[in-house]
C-alpha angles and dihedrals in degrees: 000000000000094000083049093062086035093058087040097048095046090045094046098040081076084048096057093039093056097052087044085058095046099054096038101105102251122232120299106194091202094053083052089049098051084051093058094043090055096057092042091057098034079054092044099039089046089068097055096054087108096066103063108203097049088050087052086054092034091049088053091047095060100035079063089051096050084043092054089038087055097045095048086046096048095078115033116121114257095356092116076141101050088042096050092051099050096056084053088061098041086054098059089041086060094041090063098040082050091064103048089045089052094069094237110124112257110227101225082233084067095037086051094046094052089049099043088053086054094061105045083047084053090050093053107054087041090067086045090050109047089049096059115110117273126228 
């Protein structure tokens, strides 16, 4: 009986990894390239928090990006995770929106460290998202 389970278990594990591929989203290179697009400018934009005027624009800028990356990932089909992460990102981007709209001053530390978070958010999803399976 055990070797039974055993032959069964080896001859259905392909099967499941199949099906796991399959339904895996492939690769979109313009989701990957919004991705990329979104730590350059979170990198760029990090070392400009000292020059208020240009982090209150910059923070704009990239709360726009994070908005565009969430609404391309939303509905593609079987991307629950891109589409997860991208509203995490959208949702740093408009905190910190939030906070130069709301009239208080930004210390460049917290404007760094929004930024900074961007962009390791950015990192990570791209590493999600280049080794998914291409077409």
């Amino acid at each position: 009986m055990k070797k039974l389970i055993a032959i069964l278990a080896v001859a259905l594990l392909p099967g499941c990894a199949i099906y796991d591929a399959y339904m895996m989203t492939p690769y979109d290179s313009d989701e990957y390239k919004l991705t990329v697009e979104l730590r350059t400018d979170a990198h760029k934009y990090k070392a400009q928090c000292d020059d208020a005027d240009a982090s209150k624009r910059n923070a704009q800028a990239i709360a726009d990006k994070t908005q565009l990356f969430e609404f391309y990932s939303e509905h593609i089909p079987r991307n629950d995770n891109g589409a997860s992460a991208s509203r995490n990102l959208n949702e740093i981007a408009q905190g910190l929106l939030k906070r130069y709209n709301s009239g208080d001053k930004v210390s460049p530390t917290f404007c760094r460290l929004k930024f900074e978070g961007i962009e390791i958010g950015a990192v990570t999803v791209q590493s999600v998202l280049a080794k998914r399976p291409r077409k």
